[in-house]
C-alpha positions in Angstrom: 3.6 14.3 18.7 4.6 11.5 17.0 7.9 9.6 19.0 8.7 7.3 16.1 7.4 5.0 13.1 8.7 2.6 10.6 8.2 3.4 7.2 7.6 1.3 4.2 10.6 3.0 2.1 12.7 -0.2 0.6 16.3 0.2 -0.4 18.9 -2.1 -1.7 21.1 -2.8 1.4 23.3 -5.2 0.0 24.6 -2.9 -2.4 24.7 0.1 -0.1 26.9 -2.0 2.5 29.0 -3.1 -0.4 29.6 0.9 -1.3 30.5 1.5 2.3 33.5 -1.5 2.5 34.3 -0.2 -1.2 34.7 3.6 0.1 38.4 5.2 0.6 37.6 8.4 2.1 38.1 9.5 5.6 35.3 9.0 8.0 35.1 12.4 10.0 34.8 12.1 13.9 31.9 14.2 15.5 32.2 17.1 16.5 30.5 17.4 19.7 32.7 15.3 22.1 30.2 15.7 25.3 27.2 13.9 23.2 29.4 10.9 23.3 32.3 8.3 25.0 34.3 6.0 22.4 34.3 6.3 18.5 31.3 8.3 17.1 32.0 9.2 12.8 30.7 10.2 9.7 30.4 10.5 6.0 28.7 13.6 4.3 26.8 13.2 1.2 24.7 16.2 1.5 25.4 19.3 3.5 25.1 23.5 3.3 27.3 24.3 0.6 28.5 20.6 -0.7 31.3 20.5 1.9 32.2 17.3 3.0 33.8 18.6 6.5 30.5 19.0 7.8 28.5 15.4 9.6 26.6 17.2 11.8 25.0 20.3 9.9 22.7 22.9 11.7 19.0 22.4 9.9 18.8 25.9 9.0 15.2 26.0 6.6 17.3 28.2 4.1 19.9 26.6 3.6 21.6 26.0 0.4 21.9 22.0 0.5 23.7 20.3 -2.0 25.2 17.2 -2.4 29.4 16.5 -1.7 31.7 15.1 -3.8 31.3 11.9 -2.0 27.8 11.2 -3.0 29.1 10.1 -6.5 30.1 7.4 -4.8 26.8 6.0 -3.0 24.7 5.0 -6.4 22.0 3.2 -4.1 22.3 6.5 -2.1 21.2 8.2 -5.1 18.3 6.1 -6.2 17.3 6.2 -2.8 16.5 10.0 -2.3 15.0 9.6 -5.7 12.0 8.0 -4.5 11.9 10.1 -1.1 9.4 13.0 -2.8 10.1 15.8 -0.6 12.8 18.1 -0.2 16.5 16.5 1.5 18.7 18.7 3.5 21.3 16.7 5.1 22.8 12.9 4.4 25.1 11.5 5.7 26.3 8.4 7.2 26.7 7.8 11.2 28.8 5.0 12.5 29.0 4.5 15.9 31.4 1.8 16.6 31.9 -1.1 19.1 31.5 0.1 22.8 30.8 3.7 21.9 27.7 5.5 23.3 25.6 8.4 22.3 24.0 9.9 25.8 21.1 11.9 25.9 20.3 14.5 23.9 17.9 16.4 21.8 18.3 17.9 18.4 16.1 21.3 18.8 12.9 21.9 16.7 14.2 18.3 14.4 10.5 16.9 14.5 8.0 15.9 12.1 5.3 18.1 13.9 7.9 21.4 13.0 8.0 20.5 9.7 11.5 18.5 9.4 11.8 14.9 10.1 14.9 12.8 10.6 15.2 9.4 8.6 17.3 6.6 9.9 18.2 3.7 7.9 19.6 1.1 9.3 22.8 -0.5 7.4 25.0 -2.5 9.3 24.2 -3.2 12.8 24.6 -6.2 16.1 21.9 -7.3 18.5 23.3 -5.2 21.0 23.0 -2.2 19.7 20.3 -0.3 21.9 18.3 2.8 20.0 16.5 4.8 22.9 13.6 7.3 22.4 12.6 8.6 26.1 11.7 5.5 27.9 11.6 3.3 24.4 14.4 1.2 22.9 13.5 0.6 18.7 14.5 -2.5 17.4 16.0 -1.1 14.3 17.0 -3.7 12.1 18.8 -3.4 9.0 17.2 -2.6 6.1 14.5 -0.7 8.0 13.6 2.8 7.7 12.7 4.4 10.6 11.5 8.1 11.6 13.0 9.4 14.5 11.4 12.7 16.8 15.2 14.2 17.5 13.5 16.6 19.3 12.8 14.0 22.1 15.3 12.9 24.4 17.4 10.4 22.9 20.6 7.9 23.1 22.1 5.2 21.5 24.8 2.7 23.0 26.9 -0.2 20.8 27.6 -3.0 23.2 28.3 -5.7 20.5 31.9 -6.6 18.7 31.0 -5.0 15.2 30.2 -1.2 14.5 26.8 0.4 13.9 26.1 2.5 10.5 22.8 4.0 10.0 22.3 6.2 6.8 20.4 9.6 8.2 18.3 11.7 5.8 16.7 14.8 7.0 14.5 16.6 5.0 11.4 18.7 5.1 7.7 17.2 5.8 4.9 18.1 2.8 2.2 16.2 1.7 3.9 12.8 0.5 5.9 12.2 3.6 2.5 12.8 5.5 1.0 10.1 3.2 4.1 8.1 4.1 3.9 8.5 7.7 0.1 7.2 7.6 1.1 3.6 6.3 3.4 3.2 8.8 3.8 0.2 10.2 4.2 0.9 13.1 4.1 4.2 15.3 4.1 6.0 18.6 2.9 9.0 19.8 2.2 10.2 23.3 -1.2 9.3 23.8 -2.6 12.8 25.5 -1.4 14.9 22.9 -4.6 14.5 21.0 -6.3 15.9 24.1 -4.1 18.8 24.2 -4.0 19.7 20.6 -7.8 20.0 21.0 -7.6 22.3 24.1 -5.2 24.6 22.5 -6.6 24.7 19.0 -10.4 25.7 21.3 -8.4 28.6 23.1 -6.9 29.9 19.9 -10.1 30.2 18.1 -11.6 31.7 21.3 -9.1 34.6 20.5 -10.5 34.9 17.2 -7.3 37.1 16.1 -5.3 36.5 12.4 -2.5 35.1 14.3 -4.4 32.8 16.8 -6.3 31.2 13.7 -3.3 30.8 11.8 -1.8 29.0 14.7 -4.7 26.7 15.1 -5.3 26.1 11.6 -1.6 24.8 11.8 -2.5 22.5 15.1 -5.5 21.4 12.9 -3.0 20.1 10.7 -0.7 18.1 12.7 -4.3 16.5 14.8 -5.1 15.2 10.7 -2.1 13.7 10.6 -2.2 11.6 13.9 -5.8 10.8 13.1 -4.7 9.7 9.8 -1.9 7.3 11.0 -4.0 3.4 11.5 -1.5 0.7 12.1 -2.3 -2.4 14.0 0.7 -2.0 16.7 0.4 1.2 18.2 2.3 1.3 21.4 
């Protein structure tokens, strides 16, 4: 299971930080008031149904995603998610502001192993901002890009003077995100999942049922793309 990895996906963040000072609608506060202490918002670009209400959508794989009237507004937004060839659910913009924290939490089932992966790009941010993936703080800088296993435990606290306001695409893994994952720059994964995948995928095709092969045929999958992934910092 892959924990994290920087991808090579350039954007124009000058621009982009330039739409966000430029932008007059209202930044909508999370939800979710035990996830976090201090000042947590958002701005929808894409959500179920176009409504702009919605930050923090449930990743439901039939959902009708489209894109809110705010999106008109975001023109390297746009250009962005054209180059991202696979299919976008949810985007929206996150700000966490000065002295706010995010505490640990997972998002359910939001990994690139179950077929969705989370995108974080990085637009405005302060040295002491502190992205933690189990025992691991990222050094997301901005203008990175930078997938993010949700389904691991996570947090994020903003000890600096300015906010924090990462651009979040979620969208469903096929072939040319796999291809982008494997020139990663860099990545981590838990080292023994290799092992594991190998031990499970044996058992399965011990059963020899329709189900048990389908399942390991599947495992088979996600062991090619770990394989695949040759970087020369892996931590």
């Amino acid at each position: 299971m892959i924990r994290y990895a920087k991808l090579p996906l350039p954007y124009d963040l000058k621009a982009m930080q330039k739409e966000l000072i430029l932008f007059q609608g209202e930044w909508q506060a999370h939800f979710n008031t035990l996830y976090y202490e201090g000042s947590w918002t958002g701005i929808t670009l894409r959500s179920p149904g176009g409504g702009t209400k919605n930050i923090i959508p449930d990743l439901i794989a039939d959902a009708d995603y489209q894109d809110t009237a705010f999106m008109q507004h975001f023109k390297t937004v746009i250009t962005l998610i054209s180059h991202i060839s696979c299919p976008i659910m949810a985007v929206r913009f996150l700000n966490l502001q000065a002295g706010a924290v995010i505490k640990p939490h997972r998002d359910n089932e939001l990994a690139f192993e179950m077929g969705e992966a989370r995108l974080h790009f990085p637009i405005i941010t302060n040295p002491l901002v502190s992205f933690n993936i189990e025992d691991t703080s990222i050094p997301l800088q901005a203008g990175d890009c930078w997938y993010i296993n949700a389904n691991l435990t996570h947090s994020v606290a903003n000890m600096g003077s300015t906010n924090r306001i990462h651009l979040v695409i979620d969208c469903k893994v096929n072939d040319w995100l796999k291809h982008m994952m494997s020139q990663a720059t860099e990545v981590s994964y838990k080292e023994d999942d290799s092992r594991n995948l190998l031990n499970i995928i044996r058992e399965l095709r011990m059963q020899n049922t329709n189900t048990s092969n389908k399942l390991a045929a599947e495992l088979e999958q996600q062991l090619t793309v770990i394989n695949t992934i040759h970087t020369p910092d892996i931590k």
